[in-house]
N, C-alpha and C positions, 0 to 999 in steps of 0.2 A: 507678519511682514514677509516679502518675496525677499530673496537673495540677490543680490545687485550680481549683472552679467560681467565676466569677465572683460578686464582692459587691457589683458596682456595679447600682446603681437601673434598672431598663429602662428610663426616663425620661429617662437621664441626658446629654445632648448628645452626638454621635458625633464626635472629630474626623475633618476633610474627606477622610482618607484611608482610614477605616473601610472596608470591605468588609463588609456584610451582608446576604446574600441572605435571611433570614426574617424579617425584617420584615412582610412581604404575604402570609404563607401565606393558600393556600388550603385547603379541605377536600379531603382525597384522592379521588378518584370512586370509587363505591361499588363492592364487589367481591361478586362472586357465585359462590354457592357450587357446587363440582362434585363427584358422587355416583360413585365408582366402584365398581362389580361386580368381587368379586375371587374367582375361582377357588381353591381353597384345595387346597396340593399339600404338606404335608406332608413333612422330608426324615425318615425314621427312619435311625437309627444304632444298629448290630448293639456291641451288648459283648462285645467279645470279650478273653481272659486277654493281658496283656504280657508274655509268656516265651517262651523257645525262640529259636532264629536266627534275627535277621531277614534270612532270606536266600529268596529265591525256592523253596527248597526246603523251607520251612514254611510250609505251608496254612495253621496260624494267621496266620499275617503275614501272607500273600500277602491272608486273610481282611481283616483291619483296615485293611490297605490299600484295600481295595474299598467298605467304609465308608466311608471316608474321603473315595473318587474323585468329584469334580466330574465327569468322564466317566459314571460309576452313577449320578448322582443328577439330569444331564440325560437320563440315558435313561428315568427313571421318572418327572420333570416331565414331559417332553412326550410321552408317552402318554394323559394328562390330560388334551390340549388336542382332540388328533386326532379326528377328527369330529365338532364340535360347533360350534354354528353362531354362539355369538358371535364365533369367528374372520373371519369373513365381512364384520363390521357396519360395518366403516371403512375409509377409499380409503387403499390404502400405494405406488403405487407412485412416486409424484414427492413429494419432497419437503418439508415445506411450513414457510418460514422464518417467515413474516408470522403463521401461523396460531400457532405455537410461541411468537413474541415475544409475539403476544397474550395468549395462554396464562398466563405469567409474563415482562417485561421487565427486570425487577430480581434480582437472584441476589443471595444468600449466599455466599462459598466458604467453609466448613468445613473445619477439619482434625483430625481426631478428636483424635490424640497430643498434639496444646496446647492442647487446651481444657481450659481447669478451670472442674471443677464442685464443688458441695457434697463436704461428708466424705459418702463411702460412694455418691453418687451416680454415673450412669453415663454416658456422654457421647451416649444415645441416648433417653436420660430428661432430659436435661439439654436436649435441642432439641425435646423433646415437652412444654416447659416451656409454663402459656400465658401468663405475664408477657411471656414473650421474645415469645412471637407478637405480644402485644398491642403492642409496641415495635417488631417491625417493620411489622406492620400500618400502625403511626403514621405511622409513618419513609417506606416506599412500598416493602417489601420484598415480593417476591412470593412467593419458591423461596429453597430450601435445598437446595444441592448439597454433601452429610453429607461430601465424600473415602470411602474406600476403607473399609470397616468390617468387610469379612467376612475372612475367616481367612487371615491371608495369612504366608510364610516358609515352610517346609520341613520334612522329614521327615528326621530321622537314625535310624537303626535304629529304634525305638519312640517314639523324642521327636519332639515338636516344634520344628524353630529357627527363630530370628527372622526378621523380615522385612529383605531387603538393599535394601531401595527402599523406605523409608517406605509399607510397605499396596500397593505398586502389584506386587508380585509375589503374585498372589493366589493360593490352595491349596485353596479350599474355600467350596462354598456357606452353610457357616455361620455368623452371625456370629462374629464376635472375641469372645469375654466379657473383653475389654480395655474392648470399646466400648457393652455391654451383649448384649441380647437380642432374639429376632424380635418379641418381645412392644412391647416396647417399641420396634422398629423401628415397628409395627404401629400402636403409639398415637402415634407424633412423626407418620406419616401421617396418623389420622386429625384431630389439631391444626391440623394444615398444612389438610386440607381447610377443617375448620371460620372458620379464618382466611381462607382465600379463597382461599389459597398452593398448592405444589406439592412434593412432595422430589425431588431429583434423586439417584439413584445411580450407583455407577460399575459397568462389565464391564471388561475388557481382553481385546481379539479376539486381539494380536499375543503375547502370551504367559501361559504362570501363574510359579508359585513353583516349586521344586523339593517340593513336597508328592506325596501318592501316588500322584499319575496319572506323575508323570514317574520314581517309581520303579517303577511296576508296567510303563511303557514301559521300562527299563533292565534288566526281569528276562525281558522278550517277553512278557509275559501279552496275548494275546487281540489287540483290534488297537488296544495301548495305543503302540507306536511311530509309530502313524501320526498321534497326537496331534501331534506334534512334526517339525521340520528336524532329522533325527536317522538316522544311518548308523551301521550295523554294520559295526568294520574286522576282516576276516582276523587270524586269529591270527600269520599269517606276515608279516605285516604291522605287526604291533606295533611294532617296532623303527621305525617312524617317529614315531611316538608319543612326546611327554615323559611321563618320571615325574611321578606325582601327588605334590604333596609331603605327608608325614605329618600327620595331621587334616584333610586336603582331598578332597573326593571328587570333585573334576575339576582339572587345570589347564589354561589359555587355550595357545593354538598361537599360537606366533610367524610372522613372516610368511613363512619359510622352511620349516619343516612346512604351512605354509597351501597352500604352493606345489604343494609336493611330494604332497600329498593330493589336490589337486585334477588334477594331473597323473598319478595312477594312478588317477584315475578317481572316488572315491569324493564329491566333495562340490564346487559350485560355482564354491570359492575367493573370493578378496576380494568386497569389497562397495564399495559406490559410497562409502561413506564410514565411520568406525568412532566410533562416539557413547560418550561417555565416553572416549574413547581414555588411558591412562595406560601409561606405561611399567614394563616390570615386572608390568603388570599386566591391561592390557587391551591387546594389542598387534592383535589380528586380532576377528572376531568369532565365534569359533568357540574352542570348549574340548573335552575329552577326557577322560573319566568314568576312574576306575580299572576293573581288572573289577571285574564285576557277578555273580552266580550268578544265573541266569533260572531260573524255573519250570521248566523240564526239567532242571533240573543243570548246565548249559551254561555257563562263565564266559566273558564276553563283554566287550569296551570298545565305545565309541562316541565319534562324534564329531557334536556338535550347536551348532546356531545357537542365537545369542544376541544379538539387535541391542541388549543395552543389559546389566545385569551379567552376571555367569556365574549366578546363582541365577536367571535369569529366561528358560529354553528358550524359543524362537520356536514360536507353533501354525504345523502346515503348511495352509492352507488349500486344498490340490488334492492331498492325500492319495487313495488309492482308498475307502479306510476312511470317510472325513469325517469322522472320530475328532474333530480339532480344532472342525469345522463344531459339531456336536451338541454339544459340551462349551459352544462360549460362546454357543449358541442356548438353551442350556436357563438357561444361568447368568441370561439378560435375563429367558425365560422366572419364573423364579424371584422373581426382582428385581419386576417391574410384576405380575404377576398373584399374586404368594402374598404376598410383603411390603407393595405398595402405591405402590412407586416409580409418580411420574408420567411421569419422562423418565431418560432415562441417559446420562451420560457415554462416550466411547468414546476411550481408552487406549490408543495406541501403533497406530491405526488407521490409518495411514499404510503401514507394512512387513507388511504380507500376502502379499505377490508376490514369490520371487525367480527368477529364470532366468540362467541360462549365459549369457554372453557370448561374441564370437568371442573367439578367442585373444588374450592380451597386454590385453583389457581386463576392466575391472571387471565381478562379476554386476550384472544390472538388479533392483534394489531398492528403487528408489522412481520414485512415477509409474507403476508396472506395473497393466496393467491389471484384473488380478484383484485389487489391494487395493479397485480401482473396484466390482466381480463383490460382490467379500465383504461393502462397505459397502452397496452394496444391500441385500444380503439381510439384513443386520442391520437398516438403516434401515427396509424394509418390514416386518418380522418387529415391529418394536416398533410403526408407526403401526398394523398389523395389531390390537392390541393396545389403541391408543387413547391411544397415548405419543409421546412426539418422544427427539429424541438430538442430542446436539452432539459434536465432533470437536476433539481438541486437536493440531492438523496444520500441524507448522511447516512445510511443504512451497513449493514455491512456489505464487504466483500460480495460476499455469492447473495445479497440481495441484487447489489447493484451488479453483478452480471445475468440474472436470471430477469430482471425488466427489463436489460441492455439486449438482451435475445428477442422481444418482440415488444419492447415500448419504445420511448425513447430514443433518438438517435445517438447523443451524444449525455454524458452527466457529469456533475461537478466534481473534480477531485478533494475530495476530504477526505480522503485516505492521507495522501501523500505532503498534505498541506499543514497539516499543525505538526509532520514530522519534519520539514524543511525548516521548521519554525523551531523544532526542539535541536537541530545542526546548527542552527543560529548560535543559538543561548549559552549551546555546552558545548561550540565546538567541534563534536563528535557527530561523524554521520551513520551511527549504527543502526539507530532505528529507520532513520530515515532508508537507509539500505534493506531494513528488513519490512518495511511495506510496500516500498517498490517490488521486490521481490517477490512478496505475498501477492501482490497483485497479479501481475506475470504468469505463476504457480496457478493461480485460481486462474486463470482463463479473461482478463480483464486487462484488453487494449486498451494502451495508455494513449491512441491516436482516437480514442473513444470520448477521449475526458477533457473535462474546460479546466487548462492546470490554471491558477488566477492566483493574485497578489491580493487587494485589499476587495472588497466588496461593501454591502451595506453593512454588513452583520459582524459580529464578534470572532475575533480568531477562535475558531472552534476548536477545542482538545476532549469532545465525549469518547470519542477512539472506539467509536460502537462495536466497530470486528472485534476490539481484545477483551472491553469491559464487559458486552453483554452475549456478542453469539458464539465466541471463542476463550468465553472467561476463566474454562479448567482446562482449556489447552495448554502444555508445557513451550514456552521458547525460550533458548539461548540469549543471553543479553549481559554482557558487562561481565564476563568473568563466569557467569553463574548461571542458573533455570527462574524463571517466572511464568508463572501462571496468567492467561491472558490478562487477567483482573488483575493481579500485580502490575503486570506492565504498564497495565494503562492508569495507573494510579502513580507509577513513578515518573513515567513523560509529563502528567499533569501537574505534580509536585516539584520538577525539574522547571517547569515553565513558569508556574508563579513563584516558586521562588527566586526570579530575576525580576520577572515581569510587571508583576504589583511591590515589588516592595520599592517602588519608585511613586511620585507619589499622582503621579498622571496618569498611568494605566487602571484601569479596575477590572473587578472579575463581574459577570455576569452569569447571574444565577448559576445552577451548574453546567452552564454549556462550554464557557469557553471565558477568556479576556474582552473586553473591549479597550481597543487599542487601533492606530494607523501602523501601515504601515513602518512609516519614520519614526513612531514614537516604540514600535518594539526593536528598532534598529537599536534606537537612541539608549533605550533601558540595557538591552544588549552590552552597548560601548563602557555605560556605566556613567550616563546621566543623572543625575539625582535631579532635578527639576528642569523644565524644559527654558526658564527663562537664562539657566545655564549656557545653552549653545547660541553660539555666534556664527557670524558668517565664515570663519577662519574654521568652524569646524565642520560645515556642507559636504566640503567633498568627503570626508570623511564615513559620513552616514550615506552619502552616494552611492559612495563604492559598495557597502553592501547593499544599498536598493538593487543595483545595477548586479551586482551576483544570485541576489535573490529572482531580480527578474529571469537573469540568466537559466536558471535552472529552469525554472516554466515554459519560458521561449523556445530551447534548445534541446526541445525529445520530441517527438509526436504526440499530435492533438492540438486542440484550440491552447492559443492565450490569449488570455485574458488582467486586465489591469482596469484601473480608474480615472477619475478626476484627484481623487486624494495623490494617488499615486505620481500622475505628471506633475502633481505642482508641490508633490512632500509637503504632505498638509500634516501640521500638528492636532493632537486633540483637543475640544474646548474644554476647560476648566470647567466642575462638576456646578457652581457660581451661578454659569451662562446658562445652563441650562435644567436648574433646578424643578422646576414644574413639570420638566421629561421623566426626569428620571426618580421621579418621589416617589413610586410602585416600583423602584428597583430594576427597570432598564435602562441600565449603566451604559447600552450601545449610543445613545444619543449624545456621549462625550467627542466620537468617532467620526460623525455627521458632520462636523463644522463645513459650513458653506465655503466656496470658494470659485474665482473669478477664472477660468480656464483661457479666457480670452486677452485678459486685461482690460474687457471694453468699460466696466463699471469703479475705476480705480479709489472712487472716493465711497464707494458700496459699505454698508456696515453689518449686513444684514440678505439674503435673500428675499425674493417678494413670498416665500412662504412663510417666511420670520423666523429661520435659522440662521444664528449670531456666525460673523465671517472667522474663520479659523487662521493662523498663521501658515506663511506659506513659506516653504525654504527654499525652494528650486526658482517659484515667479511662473505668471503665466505663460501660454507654448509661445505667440509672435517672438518674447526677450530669447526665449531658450532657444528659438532655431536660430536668430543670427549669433549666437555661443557655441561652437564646437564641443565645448567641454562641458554643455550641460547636460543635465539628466537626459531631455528628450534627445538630443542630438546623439548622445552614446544607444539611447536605444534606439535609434533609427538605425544604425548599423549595424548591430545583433539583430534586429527584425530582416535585417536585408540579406544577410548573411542566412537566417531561418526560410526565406522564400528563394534566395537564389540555389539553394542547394534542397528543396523543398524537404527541409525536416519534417515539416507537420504532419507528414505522410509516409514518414518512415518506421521503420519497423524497429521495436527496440526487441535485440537479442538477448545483452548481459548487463548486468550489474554487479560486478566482479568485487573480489574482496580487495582492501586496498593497504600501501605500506605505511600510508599514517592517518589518524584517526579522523582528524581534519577532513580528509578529501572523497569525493564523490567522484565515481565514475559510472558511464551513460554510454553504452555501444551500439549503434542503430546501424541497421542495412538501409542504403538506399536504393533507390528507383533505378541510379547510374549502374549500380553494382558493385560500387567503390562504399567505405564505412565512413561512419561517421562517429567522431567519439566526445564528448562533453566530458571535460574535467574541471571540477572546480574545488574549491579551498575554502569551506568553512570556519575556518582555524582563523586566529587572530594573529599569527604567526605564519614565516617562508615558513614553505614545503618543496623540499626535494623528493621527489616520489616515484614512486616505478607504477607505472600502467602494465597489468598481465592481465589476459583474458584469451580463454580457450579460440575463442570465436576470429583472434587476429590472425593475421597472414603474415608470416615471416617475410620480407625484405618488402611489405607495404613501403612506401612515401610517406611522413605526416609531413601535412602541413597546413600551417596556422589558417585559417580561413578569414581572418580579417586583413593577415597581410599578404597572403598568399606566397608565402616562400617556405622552405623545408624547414623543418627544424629539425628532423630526426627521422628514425628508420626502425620499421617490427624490427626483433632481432631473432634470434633461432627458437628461443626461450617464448614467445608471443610476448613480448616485449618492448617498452620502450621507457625514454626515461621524462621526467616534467618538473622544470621548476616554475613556482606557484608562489607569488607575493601575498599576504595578509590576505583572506578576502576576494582573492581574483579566480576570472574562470576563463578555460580556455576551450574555443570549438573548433576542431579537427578534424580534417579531413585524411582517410585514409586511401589513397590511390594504391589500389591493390597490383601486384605486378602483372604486367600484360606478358602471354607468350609473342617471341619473335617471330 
């Protein structure tokens, strides 16, 4: 259910503990428009009859399959590009974060599968809407990053099958006709320009779907094996091999055939860690095809990587072939030059690299340096182009700064993200001060990072810097020493012991919670079930959305938020979506659809058939004539973020603080005047003293949403802040001018 809009007078007295950041808006600074040249590349698709064996030994199939091939249809993109001199027109080879934030600082996240739109409309026509644009225009939205929309799931003999990863196991340059059409891709682009905006789309370097490239790699056709971590076993060899079981065309290798394979040679063996890991199910990361009849007649097995489901083959990226290279080059190709995309998402771009290990240890799979080599050449291939990319790389620290040096523009913060989450829960912003920190220390601009609220995926707590590349490192924490691995065992024990023991959040597998948003607020407040809250308790859980956002919005770099997030979408009950989550991905709780517009209000369902979730804020139209709704408090924290261009400011300190509750954020800006974020995770007033080396004695603060003094540095770099439950406050520091 939506939250019915306020019917009290704007007029009407606040009491003293109101929280109201829009009261003082200002006008959003004006946006200017940008003209792209778009090379027009056409994919055609051969009709060919669906009869006969689909077995390597029918040319028709083998034919339809090649249709089909994202391999084909990079090889005829980029012949279009070669020799021509707009390739030339723009500098790709460093980087460039600040230029990219510029670009767009505020993001959309998208998720095609739960968006509902009109009867009959498309969910690519539905964001080429210009009501929405003019709403996020208002708002201070820049980019729309669509999720995953082109053709994603597999090939069974002549069919199509689903997708095993929500769209992230992609099959084919062509859109989904789930999600509409190129056309309408074409037109949500040019919207986006018209509005000032940008679209962001997704690739995925590290693998596709089992669609036709990884069948015509499983028949030998041409040099379709080299797409792929994929080995041909001896027939004599079989017998190490498990049986597939009936209806399955591969099954996963236990760690004891993992062993054994890699000790006769054929395949690198384990990996530094096994992602989704589930017993029964996913034991190793490596699966084993039934045979196959290849294009000669040849029946054949294989065994191939798979760093996340079995539906989702690893590209080899140091192949001889560069099969994989040219398949996701042509795919970006495709993307910014024939659709329109501004910038692209980059998907599992972390596992590019594997190599042998000596004996008794793990392959080297993460941190390897050709996932470094690949992100280059993706990163330069699209700034080439006149696009940027962001990286969603839960890697550590000095991973993600050493592909931030030559891949990548910008990457997701998961550092700092399941630590705002643990300030939440307990309170306390220690940790969350000590990876900011870390971060800073290592070398890792935080105007580099998409800081972001909910997304598709599970609030993640792997805490990869402490558990795995800084695991016997000693840190300070609560009194006492912990070893990284401690640490990150205690944040994670800190978190579900709030989090699930409610009975609406779940854990998935070991990576992290699935949860919204609202509903880790809600577990937070101390909800025990969600049909507990009513509308008398919204603003409640507001106020921390609206501080949570706070912190993201109010440092340098992108933010980023959602659809769950505008409209405080609850999670679906485990009920609704039993058939998702019966292999144990619990994130499909998190997914509930919902109506962003209001245009479908008797909707029960998305048209991809994800059940509609409860909403407690209401679609954006209700929320922008409400001053005191969600969207409306953060159109004025976004406007406050642009008119004093944080996103692009430089963060100096993050200073220790006088109670446990509060976070502080000290950024230099462009003017030369400071800027400072304080805010109160604590459930409880804070009276608190702000010190930090970095202030100027008899600075000015003052409040930047009402713009009046509140107070003055003192000799000490001092000043002092009172802070209600849950409230944040963004300061500007007017440094003294000489006379």
């Amino acid at each position: 259910m939506s939250s019915e809009p306020s019917t009290e007078s704007e007029q009407q007295p606040k009491e003293p503990s109101e929280i109201t950041y829009a009261e003082h808006l200002h006008p959003a600074r004006p946006r200017t428009l940008r003209h792209r040249a778009r090379a027009k590349s056409p994919v055609v698709r051969r009709s060919v009859a669906k009869d006969g064996a689909a077995t390597g030994e029918n040319p028709a199939y083998v034919s339809w399959l090649l249709s089909q091939s994202m391999l084909a249809d990079a090889n005829e993109i980029a012949r279009q590009f070669s020799g021509q001199g707009s390739m030339w027109q723009n500098p790709f080879a460093d980087p460039g974060p600040r230029q990219a934030v510029e670009t767009a600082s505020v993001w959309f996240t998208a998720y095609p599968i739960s968006f509902i739109t009109r009867p009959g409309e498309s969910f690519l026509a539905a964001f080429g809407d210009e009501e929405l644009w003019n709403v996020f225009a208002a708002v201070g939205i820049e980019a729309v990053h669509t999720g995953p929309v082109k053709r994603a799931g597999g090939i069974s003999g002549w069919q199509f099958t689903s997708s095993v990863d929500g769209h992230f196991d992609r099959m084919s340059t062509e859109i989904d006709p789930a999600f509409g059409t190129e056309a309408e891709f074409r037109a949500m682009c040019g919207m986006a320009t018209w509005s000032g905006g940008t679209i962001i789309d997704d690739i995925v370097p590290g693998h596709t779907g089992k669609g036709a490239d990884f069948r015509l790699a499983e028949m030998k056709h041409a040099d379709y094996p080299g797409i792929y971590h994929m080995v041909e076993i001896e027939e004599e060899d079989w017998n190490l091999l498990p049986d597939v079981p009936a209806g399955k065309d591969s099954v996963n290798l236990d760690v004891a055939t993992e062993e054994q394979l890699e000790k006769a040679g054929y395949i690198i063996g384990r990996l530094q860690r096994v992602i989704f890991y589930a017993p029964g199910v996913k034991e190793t990361n490596w699966s084993a095809t039934k045979p196959v009849v290849g294009v000669d007649g040849v029946s054949r097995r294989w065994v191939y990587l798979h760093y996340f489901k079995d539906g989702q083959p690893s590209i080899n990226w140091l192949d001889p072939s560069f099969a994989g290279m040219r398949l996701v080059i042509g795919d970006a190709l495709h993307s910014l030059a024939d659709l329109g995309a501004g910038a692209l998402r980059l998907d599992a771009n972390g596992f590019l690299g594997v190599e042998k290990a000596a004996e008794g240890l793990p392959a080297w799979s993460e941190g390897h340096p050709l996932s470094a080599a690949a992100n280059h050449l993706i990163g330069s291939m699209v700034r080439k182009l006149g696009g940027f990319t962001f990286q969603e790389l839960n890697l550590t620290i000095d991973d993600i700064r050493a592909t931030a040096e030559a891949g990548a523009d910008l990457s997701y913060d998961f550092v700092n993200r399941p630590a705002y989450h643990h300030a939440l829960v307990t309170g306390d912003t220690e940790f969350l001060r000590l990876t900011l920190r870390t971060s800073l220390e290592l070398g890792v601009d935080p105007a580099g990072l998409v800081h972001a609220l909910q997304n598709h995926d599970e609030l993640t707590y792997e805490l990869v810097h402490w558990a795995t590349g800084h695991r016997d490192d000693v840190y300070p924490f609560a009194g006492g020493e912990l070893t990284g691995e401690q640490l990150a065992e205690r944040i994670r024990a800190d978190l579900t012991a709030t989090l699930v023991s409610v009975d609406y959040n779940r854990v998935f597998t070991t990576n992290g919670i699935a949860c919204t948003t609202a509903s880790l607020i809600a577990a937070t407040l101390g909800y025990r079930t969600l049909d507990t809250i009513t509308d008398t308790d919204v603003p409640e859980i507001m106020r921390v959305h609206l501080l949570l956002a706070m912190f993201n919005a109010l440092q340098p770099g992108v933010f980023a938020l959602s659809g769950w997030d505008l409209c405080g979408m609850l999670p679906l009950p485990v009920d609704e979506v039993a058939e998702l989550v019966a292999e144990g991905d619990t994130r499909w709780i998190s997914r509930a659809a919902h109506d962003l517009m209001g245009v479908a209000p008797g909707a029960t369902k998305s048209a991809s058939g994800m059940p509609r979730g409860r909403s407690l804020y209401g679609p954006l139209p209700e929320q922008m004539e409400d001053e005191r709704s969600f969207l409306r408090q953060l159109q004025a924290i976004l406007a406050v973020r642009s008119r004093h261009a944080i996103a692009v400011a430089r963060q100096i300190d993050v200073p220790d603080v006088s109670h446990r509750g509060m976070l502080v954020m000290v950024h230099e800006l462009d003017s030369g005047d400071q800027h400072v974020t304080v805010l109160n995770f604590a459930a409880e007033p804070v009276t608190g003293t702000v010190r930090s080396e970095h202030l100027v004695p008899g600075s000015r603060v003052v409040d930047m949403f009402t713009e009046k003094e509140v107070g003055q540095v003192d000799d000490l770099k001092a000043f002092t802040v009172d802070l209600e439950p849950h409230q944040g406050h963004s300061l500007l520091l007017e440094l003294p001018r000489a006379e």
